[in-house]
C-alpha positions in Angstrom: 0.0 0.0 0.0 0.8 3.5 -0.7 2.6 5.1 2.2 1.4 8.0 4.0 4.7 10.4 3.0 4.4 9.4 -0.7 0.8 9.9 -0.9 1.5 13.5 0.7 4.1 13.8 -1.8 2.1 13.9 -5.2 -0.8 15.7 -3.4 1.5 18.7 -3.0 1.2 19.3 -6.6 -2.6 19.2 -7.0 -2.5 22.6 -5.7 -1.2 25.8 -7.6 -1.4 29.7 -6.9 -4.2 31.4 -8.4 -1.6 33.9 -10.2 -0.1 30.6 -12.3 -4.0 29.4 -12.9 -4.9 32.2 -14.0 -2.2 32.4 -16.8 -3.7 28.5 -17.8 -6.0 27.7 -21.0 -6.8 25.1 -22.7 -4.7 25.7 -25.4 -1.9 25.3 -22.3 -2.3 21.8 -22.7 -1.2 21.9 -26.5 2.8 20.5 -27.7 4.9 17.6 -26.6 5.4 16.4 -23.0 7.9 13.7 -21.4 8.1 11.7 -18.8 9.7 13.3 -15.7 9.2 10.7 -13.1 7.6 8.3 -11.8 6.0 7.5 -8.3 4.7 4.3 -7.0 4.1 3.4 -10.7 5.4 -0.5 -10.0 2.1 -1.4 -8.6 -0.3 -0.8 -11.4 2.7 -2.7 -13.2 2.6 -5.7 -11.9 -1.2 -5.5 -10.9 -1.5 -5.6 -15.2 0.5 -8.6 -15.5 4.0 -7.0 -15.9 6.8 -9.9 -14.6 9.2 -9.1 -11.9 12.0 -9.3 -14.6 10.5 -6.6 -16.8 9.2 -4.4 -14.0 12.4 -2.0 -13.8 12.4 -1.8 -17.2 8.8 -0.2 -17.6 9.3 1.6 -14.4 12.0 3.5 -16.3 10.2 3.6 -19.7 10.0 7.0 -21.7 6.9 7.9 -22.3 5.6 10.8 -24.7 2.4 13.0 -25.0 1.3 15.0 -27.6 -1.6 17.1 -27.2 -3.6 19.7 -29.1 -7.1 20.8 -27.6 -10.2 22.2 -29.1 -10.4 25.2 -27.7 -13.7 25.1 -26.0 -12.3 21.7 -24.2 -14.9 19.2 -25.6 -12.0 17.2 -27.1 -8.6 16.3 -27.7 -6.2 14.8 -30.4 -3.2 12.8 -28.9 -0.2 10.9 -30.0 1.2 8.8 -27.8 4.3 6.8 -27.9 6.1 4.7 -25.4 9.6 3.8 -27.8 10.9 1.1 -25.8 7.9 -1.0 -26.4 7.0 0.1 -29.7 3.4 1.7 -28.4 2.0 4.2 -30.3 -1.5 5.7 -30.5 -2.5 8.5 -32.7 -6.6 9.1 -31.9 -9.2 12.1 -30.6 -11.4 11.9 -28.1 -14.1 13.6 -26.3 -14.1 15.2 -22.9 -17.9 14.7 -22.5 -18.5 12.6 -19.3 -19.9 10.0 -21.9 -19.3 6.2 -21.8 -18.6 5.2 -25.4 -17.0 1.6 -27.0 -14.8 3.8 -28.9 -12.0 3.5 -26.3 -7.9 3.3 -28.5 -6.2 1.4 -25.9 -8.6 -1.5 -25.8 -7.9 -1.7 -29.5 -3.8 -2.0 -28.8 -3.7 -3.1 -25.0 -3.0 -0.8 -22.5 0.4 0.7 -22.1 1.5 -1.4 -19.4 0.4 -4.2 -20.8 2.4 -3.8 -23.5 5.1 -5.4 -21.3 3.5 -8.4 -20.1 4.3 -12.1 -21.6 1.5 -12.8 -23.6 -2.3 -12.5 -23.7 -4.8 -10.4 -26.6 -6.4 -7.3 -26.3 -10.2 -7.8 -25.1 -12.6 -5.1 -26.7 -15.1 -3.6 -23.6 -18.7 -2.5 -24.3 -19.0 1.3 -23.6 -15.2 1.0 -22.4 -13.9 4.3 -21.6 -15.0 7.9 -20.5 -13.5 11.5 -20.0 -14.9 14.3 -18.1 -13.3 17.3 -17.1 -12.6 17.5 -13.5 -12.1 20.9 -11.8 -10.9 21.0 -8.0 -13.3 22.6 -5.9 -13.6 26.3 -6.6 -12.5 26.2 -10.0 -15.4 25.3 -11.9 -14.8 26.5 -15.2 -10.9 25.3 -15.0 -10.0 23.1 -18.1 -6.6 22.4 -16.7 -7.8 19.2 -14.9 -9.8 15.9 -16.5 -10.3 12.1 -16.0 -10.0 9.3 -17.7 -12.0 5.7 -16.6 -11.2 3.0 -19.0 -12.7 -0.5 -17.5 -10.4 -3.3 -17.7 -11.7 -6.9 -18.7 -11.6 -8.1 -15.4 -14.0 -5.8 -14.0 -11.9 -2.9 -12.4 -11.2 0.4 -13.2 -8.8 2.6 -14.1 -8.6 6.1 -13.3 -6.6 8.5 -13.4 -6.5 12.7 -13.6 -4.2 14.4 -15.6 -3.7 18.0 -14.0 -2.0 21.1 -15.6 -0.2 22.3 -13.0 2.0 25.4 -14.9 2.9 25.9 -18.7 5.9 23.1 -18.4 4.3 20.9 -15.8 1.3 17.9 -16.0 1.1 15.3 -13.4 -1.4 12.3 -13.3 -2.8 10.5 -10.1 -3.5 6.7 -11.4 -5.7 4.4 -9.4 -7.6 1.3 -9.6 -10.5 0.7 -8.4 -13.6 -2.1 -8.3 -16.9 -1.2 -7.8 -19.2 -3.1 -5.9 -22.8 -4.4 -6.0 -23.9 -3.1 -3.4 -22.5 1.0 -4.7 -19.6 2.3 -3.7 -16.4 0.7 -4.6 -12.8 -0.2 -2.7 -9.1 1.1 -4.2 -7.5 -2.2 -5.3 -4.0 0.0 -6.2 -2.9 3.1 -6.2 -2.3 6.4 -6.2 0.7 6.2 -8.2 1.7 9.4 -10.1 3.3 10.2 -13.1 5.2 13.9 -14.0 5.6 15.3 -17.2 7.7 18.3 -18.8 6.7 20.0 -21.8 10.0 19.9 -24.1 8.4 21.5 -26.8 5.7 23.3 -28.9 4.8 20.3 -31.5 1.8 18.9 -31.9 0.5 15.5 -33.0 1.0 14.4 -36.1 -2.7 15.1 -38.2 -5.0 12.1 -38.8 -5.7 11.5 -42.6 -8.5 9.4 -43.7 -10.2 9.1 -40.5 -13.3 10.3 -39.4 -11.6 12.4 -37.0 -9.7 14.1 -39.0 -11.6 16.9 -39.5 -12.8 16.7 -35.8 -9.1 16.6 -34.9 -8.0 20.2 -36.3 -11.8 22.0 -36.7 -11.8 24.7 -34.6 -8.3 23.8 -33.0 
């Protein structure tokens, strides 16, 4: 479990000084971010299936996001590679707080899973959802979302991704399983994940999709 100091430790950056928010759009979100750090990461490793021999090596994985918003925040176009295992993604999505079956990971496997020995990719009915997320008192912030993808063996992932400056995202991953009854109990996490923007580039433009024109409309 998660210790008490390294919990504190990624919950110092959920908060920032109204004089940086302020100075935070959507379009903030938009170039190429890296992987600073990890935090507790190994957990949601191995939980996926990641082997003990492989689990340094995806703990230390470069990861890379590439981001360009529409500009009233209903969606997002991202290219996302992970080199050392050859992941790559290039899709759009909406930030809607809609449950849809049109979820890009299930289609490849997630990106931890990209290290485990074995298995195929299982396609989940209504499989994934973003919403925007504001802390409290920021209600019209677009600098703060969450993603729930449901995983084939009945849990859920979720994790916030949170602008926290111009050159600064961080994400709090958990997992979670809901139960019958309502309600539902952590199964891992928090882990976090930090990320520095290293440049102004955006993802490469879908051709031939039907997000293509979705993906740089009104961008």
């Amino acid at each position: 479990p998660m210790s008490k100091a390294l919990l504190g430790y990624g919950r110092r950056f959920q908060w920032r000084p109204p004089s940086v928010a302020s100075k935070l759009s959507t379009s903030s979100w938009n170039g190429t971010w890296h992987l600073a750090r990890r935090v507790g990461f190994e957990a949601v490793l191995k939980f996926n299936g990641v082997p003990e021999d492989k689990l340094e090596q995806a703990s230390a994985a470069q990861d890379i996001w590439s981001y360009r918003f529409c500009e009233d925040g209903s969606s997002f176009h991202m290219e996302h590679t992970i080199p050392a295992t050859g992941f790559y993604l290039n899709y759009v999505a909406s930030i809607d707080g809609i449950w849809t079956d049109v979820c890009p990971y299930q289609k490849t496997g997630l990106t931890s899973s990209r290290f485990k020995d074995g298995g195929k990719v299982v396609s989940i009915p209504k499989g994934w959802c973003n919403t925007w997320d504001p802390l409290a008192g920021q209600t019209d912030d677009k600098t703060r979302f969450r993603t729930e993808l449901r995983n084939p063996d009945g849990t859920l992932l979720r994790f916030w991704r949170h602008l926290t400056s111009p050159s600064e995202v961080y994400s709090e991953i958990n997992i979670v399983r809901e139960l019958s009854g309502g309600g539902e109990v952590t199964v891992v996490g928090p882990a976090f994940t930090y990320f520095t923007k290293v440049s102004d580039e955006l993802p490469r433009a879908l051709t031939g999709t039907a997000y293509a024109k979705k993906s740089h409309g009104g961008l």
